[in-house]
C-alpha positions in Angstrom: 0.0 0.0 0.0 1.5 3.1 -0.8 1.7 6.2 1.7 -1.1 8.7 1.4 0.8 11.9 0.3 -0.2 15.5 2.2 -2.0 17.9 0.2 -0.9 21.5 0.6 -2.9 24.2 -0.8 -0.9 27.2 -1.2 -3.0 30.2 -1.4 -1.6 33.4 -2.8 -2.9 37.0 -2.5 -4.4 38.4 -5.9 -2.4 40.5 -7.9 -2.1 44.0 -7.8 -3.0 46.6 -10.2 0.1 48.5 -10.9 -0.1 52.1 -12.7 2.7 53.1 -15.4 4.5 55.2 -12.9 4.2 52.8 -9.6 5.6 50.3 -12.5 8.5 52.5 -13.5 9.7 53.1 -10.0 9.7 49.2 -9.7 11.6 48.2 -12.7 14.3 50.8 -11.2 14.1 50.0 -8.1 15.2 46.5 -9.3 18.5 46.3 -8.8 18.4 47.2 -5.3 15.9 44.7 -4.5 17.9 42.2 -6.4 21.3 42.9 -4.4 19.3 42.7 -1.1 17.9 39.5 -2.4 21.2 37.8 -3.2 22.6 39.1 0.4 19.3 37.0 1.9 19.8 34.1 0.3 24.3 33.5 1.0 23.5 34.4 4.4 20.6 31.8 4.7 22.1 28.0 5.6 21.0 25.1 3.6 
């Protein structure tokens, strides 16, 4: 008999409606997100 497996439902919040100039600050704001990302995840243990 094989082992029931867990189901996980992963719920995620609907997605935003983003104006041309919110969107413009994002896409430059990239590279700062990006860097902090990167820190995150070399700091983070496996």
């Amino acid at each position: 008999m094989k082992p029931l497996k867990k189901m996980i439902k992963i719920e995620r919040p609907e997605r935003e409606k983003v104006d041309r100039k919110e969107a413009l600050k994002r896409v430059k704001a990239f590279s700062k997100r990006k860097e902090r990302l990167i820190a995150s995840i070399r700091e983070g243990t496996h």
